[in-house]
C-alpha distance (Angstrom), angle and dihedral (degrees) to the residues before:
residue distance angle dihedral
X1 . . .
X2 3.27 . .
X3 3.95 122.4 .
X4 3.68 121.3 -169.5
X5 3.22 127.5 -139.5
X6 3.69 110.0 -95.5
X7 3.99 101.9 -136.5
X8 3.91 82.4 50.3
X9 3.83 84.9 58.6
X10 4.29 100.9 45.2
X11 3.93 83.0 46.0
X12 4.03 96.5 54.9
X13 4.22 84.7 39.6
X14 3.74 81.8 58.9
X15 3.37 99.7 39.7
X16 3.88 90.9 57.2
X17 3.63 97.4 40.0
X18 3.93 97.0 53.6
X19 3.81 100.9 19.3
X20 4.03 86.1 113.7
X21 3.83 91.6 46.0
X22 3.57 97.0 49.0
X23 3.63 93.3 37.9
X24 3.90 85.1 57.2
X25 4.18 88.9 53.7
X26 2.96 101.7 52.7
X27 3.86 99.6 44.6
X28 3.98 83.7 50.7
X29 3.64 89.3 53.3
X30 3.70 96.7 45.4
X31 3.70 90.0 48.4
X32 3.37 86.9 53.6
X33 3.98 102.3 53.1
X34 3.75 89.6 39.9
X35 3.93 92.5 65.7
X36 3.61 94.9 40.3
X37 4.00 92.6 48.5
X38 4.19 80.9 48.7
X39 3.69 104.0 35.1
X40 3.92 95.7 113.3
X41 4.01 81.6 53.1
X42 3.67 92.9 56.2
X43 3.86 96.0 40.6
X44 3.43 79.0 64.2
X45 4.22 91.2 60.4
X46 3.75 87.5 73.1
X47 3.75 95.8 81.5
X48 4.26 88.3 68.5
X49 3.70 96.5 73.1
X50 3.16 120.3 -132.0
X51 4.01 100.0 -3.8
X52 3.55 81.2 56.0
X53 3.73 92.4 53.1
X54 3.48 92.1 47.1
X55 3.96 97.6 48.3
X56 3.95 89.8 48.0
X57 3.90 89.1 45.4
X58 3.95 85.5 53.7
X59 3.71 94.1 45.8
X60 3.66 102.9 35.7
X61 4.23 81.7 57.4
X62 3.89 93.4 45.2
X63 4.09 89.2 70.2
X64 3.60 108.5 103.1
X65 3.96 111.2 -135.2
X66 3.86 93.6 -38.2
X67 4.44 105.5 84.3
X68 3.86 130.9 -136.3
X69 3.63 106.2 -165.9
X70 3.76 104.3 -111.0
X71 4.09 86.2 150.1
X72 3.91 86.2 66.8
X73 3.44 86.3 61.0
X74 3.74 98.2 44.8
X75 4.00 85.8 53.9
X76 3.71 97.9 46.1
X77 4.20 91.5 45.6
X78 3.86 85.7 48.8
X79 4.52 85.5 57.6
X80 4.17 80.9 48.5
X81 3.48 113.4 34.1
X82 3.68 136.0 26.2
X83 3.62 111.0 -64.5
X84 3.49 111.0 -146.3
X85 4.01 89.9 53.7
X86 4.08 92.9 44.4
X87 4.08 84.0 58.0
X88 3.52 94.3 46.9
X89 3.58 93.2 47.1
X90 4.29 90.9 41.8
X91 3.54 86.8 54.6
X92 3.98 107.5 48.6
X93 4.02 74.2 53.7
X94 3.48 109.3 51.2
X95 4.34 99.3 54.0
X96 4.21 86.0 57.0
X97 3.75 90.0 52.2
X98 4.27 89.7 42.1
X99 3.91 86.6 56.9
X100 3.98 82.8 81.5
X101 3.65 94.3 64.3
X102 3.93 83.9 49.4
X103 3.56 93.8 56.9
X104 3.87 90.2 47.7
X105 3.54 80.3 51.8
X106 3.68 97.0 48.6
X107 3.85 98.0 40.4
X108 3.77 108.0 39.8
X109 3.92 109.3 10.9
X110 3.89 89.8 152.7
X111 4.09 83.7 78.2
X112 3.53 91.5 73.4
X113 3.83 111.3 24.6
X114 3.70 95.5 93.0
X115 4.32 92.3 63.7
X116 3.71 112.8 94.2
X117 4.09 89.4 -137.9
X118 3.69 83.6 53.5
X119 4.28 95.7 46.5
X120 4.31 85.1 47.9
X121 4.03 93.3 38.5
X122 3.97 86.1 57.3
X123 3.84 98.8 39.9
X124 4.51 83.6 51.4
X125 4.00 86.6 50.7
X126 3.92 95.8 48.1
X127 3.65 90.4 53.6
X128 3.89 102.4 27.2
X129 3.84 110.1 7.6
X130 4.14 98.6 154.3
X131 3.89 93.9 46.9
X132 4.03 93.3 39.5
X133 3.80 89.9 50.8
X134 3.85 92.1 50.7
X135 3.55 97.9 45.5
X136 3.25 91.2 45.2
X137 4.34 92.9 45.4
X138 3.89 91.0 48.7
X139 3.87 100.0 56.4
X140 4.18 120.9 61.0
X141 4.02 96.7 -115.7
X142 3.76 130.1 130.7
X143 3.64 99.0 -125.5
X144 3.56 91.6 83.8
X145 3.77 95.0 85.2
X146 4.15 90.0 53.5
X147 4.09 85.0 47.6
X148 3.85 85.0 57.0
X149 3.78 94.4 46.2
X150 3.69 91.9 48.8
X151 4.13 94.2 47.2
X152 3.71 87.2 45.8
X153 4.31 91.2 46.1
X154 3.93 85.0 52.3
X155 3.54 93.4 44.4
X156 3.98 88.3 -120.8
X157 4.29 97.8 -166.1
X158 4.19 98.4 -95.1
X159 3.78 84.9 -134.0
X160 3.78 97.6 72.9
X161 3.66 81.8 35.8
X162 3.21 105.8 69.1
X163 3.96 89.5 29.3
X164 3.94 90.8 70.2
X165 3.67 95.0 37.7
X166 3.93 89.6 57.4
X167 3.53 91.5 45.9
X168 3.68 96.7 47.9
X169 3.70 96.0 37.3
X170 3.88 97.0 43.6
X171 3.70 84.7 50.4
X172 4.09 99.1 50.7
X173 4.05 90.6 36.2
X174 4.25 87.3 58.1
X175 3.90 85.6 55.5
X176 3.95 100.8 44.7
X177 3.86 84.9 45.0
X178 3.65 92.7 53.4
X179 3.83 101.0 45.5
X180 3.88 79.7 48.2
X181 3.80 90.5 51.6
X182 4.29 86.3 39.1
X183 3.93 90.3 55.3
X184 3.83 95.3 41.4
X185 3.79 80.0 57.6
X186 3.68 100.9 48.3
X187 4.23 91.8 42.0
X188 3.78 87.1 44.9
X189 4.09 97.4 88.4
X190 3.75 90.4 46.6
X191 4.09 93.4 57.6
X192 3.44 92.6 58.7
X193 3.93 97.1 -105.6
């Protein structure tokens, strides 16, 4: 008969019960180290308008706890192009790139559990998850990306995810593209133009 070897046996139990979880890691990380190895390629996106506002918006959300600064973009599109429509734009883009830090989430929430920001960020999105995800998605902070983990770790339904993250985000992209649009305004007689 053949017996197999019992470590081989607890790894393949493993494998199956977290293949999905792990899976969802290490595409976050990849994502990740992808658009920092190409972030001077995607700077570059900004020169398209407002597709390139909305690609950066996706990609500069799609980092996972380390930023690329998609919201300098947002600002400086808001001094260029109309405002109103390079926030709406920034901020259909930026909940697609956050569903990265929900898959970290999701896969591999034991990365983060042991952070106190992480242990209160949870214990806000057990008792208010939409409203702590907006908040959090309409003001320029880095806890976002934990808030993200910890919906995706509870399994928080990626509807009402991204619903609150496009409200919030739509809402604080507007504003940076208007102060950009307000200080391209007040620079404007000193340039000459």
């Amino acid at each position: 008969m053949n017996k197999q070897h019992p470590r081989l046996v607890a790894a393949w139990r493993f494998w199956q019960k977290y293949r999905i979880n792990i899976g969802a890691l290490v595409f976050s990380i990849a994502i990740t180290a992808l658009i920092l190895s190409f972030r001077h390629q995607i700077a570059a996106l900004g020169g398209l308008g407002y597709l390139g506002v909305f690609l950066i918006a996706i990609l500069g959300n799609a980092t996972v706890v380390m930023p690329v600064p998609s919201l300098a973009v947002v600002f400086a599109g808001g001094g260029v192009l109309n405002p109103l429509y390079v926030g709406l734009v920034a901020g259909m883009g930026e909940p697609l790139g956050e569903l990265t830090g929900y898959l970290a989430g999701f896969g591999g929430s034991a990365v983060v559990v042991e952070t106190k920001y992480y242990a209160r960020l949870e214990e806000w999105m057990i008792r208010r998850g939409f409203l702590t995800l907006f908040i959090l998605a309409a003001i320029p902070n880095p806890l976002f990306d934990l808030a993200g983990m910890a919906a995706g770790a509870l399994r928080y339904p990626v509807p009402k995810f991204l619903l609150a993250c496009w409200l919030g985000k739509t809402i604080k992209a507007i504003a940076i593209a208007y102060l950009g649009s307000l200080s391209f305004d007040l620079i404007r007689p000193f340039l000459g133009g």
